[in-house]
C-alpha positions in Angstrom: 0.0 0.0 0.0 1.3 3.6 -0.8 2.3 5.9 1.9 -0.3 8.4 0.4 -3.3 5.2 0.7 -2.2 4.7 4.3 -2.4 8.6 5.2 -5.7 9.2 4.4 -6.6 5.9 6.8 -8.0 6.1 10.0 -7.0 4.0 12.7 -6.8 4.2 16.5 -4.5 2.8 19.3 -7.2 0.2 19.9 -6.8 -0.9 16.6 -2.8 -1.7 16.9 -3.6 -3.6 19.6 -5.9 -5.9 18.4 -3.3 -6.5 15.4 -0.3 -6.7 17.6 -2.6 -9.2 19.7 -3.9 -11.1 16.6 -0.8 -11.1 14.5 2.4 -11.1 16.7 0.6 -12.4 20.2 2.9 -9.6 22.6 3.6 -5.9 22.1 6.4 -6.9 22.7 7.5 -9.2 19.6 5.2 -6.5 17.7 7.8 -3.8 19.0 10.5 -5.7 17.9 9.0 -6.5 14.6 8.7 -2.4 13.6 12.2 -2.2 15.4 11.2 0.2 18.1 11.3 -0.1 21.9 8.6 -1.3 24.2 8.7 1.8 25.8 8.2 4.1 22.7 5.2 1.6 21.5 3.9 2.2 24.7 3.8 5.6 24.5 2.3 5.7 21.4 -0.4 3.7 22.3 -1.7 6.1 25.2 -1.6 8.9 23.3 1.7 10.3 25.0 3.3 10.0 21.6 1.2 10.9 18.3 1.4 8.3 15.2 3.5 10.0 12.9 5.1 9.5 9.3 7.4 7.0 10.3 5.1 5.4 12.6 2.9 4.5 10.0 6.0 3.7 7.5 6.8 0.8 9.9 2.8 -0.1 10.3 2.5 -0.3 6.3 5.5 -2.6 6.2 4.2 -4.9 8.7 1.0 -5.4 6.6 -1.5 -3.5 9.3 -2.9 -1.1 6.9 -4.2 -4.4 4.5 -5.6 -5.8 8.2 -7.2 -2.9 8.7 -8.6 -2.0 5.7 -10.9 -5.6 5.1 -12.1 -5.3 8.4 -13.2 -1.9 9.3 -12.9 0.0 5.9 -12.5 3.5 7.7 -11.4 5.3 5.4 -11.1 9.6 6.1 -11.3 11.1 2.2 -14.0 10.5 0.4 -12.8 10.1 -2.9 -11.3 6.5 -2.1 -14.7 5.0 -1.2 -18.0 5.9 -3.0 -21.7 5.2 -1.9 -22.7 2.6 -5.0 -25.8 4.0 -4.9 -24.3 7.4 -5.9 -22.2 6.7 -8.7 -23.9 6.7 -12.2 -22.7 4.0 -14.3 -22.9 4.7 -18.3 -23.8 1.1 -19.8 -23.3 0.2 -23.0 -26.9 -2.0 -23.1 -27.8 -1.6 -26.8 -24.1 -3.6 -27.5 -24.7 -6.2 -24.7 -27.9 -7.2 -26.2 -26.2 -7.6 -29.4 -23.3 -8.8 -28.1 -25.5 -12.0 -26.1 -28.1 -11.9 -28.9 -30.5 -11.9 -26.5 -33.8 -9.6 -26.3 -33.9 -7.3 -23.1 -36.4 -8.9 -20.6 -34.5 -12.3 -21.0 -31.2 -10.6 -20.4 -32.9 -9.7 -17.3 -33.9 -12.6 -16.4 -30.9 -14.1 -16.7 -29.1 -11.3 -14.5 -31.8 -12.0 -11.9 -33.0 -8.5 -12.2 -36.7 -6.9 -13.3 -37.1 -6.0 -17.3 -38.5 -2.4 -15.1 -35.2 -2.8 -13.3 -33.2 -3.0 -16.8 -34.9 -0.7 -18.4 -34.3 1.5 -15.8 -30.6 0.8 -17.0 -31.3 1.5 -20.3 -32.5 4.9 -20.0 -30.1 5.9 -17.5 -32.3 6.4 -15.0 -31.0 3.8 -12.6 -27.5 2.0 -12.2 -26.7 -1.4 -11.2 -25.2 -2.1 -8.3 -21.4 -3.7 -8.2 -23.1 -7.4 -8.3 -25.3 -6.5 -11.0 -23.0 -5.0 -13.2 -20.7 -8.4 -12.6 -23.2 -10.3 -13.3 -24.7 -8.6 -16.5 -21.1 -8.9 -17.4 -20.4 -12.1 -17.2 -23.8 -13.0 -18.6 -23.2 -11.4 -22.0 -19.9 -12.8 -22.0 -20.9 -16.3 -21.6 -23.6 -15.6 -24.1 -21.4 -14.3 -26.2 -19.1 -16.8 -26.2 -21.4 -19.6 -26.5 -22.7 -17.6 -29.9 -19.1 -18.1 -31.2 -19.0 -21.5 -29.9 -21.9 -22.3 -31.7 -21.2 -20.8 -34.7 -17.5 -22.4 -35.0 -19.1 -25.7 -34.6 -21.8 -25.6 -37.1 -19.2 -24.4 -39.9 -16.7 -27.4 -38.8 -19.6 -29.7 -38.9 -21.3 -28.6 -42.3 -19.3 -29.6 -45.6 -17.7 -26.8 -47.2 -18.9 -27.3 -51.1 -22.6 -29.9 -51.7 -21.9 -33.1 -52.3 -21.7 -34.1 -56.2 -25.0 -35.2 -57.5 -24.7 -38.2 -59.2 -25.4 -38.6 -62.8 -27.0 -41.7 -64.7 
């Protein structure tokens, strides 16, 4: 994770703990492991000392800011996290239809989603949410694919030129 990622994460002395607890069983060996003294991680943890720079250099490299994120996602700037139900999502429906060859309330269907739901999508008026839009993707992919499947087999399995008609 980038120093700039792990700056903009919130975390409190609670939260060292637990991993120091979880991850190297003693502050102790946890001190040791970011290669300060007990004393100083001590500090830090009541607040006597403030978390600074290098403090969460030696966190980052220790892997707490990827236990921390999974688990809490507490995240101070906005921009790195956005409410899904916020962010419009521009969908390209008209070429996944094609694409699947498959008409719009079947597409649906197959999504697991309303045709008032898709349409919806269609006119922009709605967006899907992040396990929506995976699985309308990966839905017009298989469909896709099994288009082109189907069409490679039928021209393998149909002769090239007709057969000779005999003459008597």
């Amino acid at each position: 994770m980038s120093i700039e990622t792990s700056k903009k994460i919130n975390f409190s002395s609670e939260d060292v703990r637990r991993f120091a607890s979880e991850r190297f069983g003693t502050l102790k060996r946890f001190a040791e492991a970011i290669g300060v003294s007990q004393p100083n991680l001590t500090q830090s943890l009541s607040g006597k000392r403030p978390f600074g720079a290098a403090w969460r250099e030696r966190l980052d490299e220790v892997g707490f800011f990827e236990w921390l994120l999974p688990s809490n996602k507490r995240l101070i700037k906005d921009e790195l996290i956005k409410d899904s139900s916020t962010v419009k999502v521009l969908l390209d429906l008209p070429g996944a239809l094609e694409l699947s060859n498959t008409p719009a309330n079947r597409l649906a269907q197959l999504v697991g989603v309303s045709p008032a739901t898709f349409a919806a999508w269609q006119d922009g008026s709605a967006s899907p949410s992040m396990e929506q839009l995976a699985a309308l993707f990966n839905q017009v992919v298989a469909l896709g694919l099994s288009a082109r499947h189907a069409a490679t087999t039928q021209a393998t399995t149909e002769p090239e030129t007709p057969p000779a008609q005999a003459t008597a």
